[in-house]
C-alpha positions as CSV (number, residue, x, y, z in Angstrom):
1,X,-13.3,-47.0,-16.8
2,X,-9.8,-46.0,-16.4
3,X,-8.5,-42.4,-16.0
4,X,-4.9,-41.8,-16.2
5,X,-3.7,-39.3,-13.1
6,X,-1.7,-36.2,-15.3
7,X,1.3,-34.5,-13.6
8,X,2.4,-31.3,-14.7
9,X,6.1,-30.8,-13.4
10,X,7.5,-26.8,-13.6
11,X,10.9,-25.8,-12.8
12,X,10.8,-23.3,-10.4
13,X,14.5,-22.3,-9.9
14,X,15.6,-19.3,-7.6
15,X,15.5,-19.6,-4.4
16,X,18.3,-18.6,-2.6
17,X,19.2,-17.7,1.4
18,X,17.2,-14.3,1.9
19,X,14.4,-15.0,-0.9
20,X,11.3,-14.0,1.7
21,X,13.0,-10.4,2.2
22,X,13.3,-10.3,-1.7
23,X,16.7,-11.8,-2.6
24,X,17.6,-13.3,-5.7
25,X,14.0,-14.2,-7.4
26,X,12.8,-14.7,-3.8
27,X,9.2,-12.6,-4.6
28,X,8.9,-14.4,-8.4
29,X,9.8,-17.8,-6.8
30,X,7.3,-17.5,-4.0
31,X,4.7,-16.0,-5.9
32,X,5.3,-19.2,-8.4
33,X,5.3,-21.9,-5.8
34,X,2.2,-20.5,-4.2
35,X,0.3,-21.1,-6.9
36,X,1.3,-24.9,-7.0
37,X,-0.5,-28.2,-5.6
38,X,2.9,-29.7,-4.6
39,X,6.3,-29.4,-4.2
40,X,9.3,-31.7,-4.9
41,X,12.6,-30.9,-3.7
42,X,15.0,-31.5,-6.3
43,X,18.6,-31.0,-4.4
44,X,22.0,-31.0,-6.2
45,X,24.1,-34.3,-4.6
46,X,27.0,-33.9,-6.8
47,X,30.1,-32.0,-7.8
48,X,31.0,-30.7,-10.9
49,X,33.6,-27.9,-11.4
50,X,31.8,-26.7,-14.3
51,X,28.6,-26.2,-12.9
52,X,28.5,-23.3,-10.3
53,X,26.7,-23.4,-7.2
54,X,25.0,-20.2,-5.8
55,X,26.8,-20.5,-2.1
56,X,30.2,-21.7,-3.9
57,X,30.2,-25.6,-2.2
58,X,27.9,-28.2,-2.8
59,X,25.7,-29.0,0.4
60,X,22.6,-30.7,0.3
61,X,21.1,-30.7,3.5
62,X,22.1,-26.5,3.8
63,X,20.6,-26.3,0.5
64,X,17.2,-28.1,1.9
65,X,17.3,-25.7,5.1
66,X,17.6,-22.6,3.0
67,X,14.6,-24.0,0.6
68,X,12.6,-25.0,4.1
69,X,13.7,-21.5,5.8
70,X,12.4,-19.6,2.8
71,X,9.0,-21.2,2.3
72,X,8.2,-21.2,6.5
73,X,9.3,-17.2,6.3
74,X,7.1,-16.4,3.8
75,X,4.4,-18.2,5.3
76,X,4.9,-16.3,8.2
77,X,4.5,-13.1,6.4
78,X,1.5,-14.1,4.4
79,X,-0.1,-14.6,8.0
80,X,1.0,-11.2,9.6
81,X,-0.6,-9.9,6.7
82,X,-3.8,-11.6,7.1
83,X,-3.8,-11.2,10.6
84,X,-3.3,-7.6,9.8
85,X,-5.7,-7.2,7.2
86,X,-8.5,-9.1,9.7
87,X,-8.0,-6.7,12.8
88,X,-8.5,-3.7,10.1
89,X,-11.6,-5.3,9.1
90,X,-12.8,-5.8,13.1
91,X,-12.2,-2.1,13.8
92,X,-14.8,-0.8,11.2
């Protein structure tokens, strides 16, 4: 028996430089991707004078930082919380 695999693809645009302390969507985009299997990058390549770009020039690889920087920060504070919540929890 074949069973076909099923993809579900959501847009999750937002992120911008600052998004783990909050900026731009940052919380609604994190909160979104976290509850995701996978994540594609989808970076803009091109130029086009009548689409604006968030930082004002089109750079992929800063754009793929920013998206990288963003996720790894709020990883980062997901953990302190944990680690946080878990010496709480050894005290009593």
């Amino acid at each position: 028996k074949v069973v076909p695999a099923v993809m579900e693809f959501v847009d999750i645009a937002g992120i911008v430089k600052g998004a783990a302390e909050g900026a731009g969507l940052g919380n609604k985009f994190l909160t979104n991707i976290r509850m995701t299997d996978a994540i594609v990058h989808v970076v803009r390549c091109f130029v086009d004078d009548d689409i604006i770009h968030v930082d004002g020039t089109v750079d992929p690889l800063r754009d793929i930082e920013v998206i990288n920087l963003e996720l790894i920060l709020s990883d980062l504070a997901q953990i302190e919380k944990r680690l946080e919540k878990a010496r709480k929890d050894k005290k009593t």
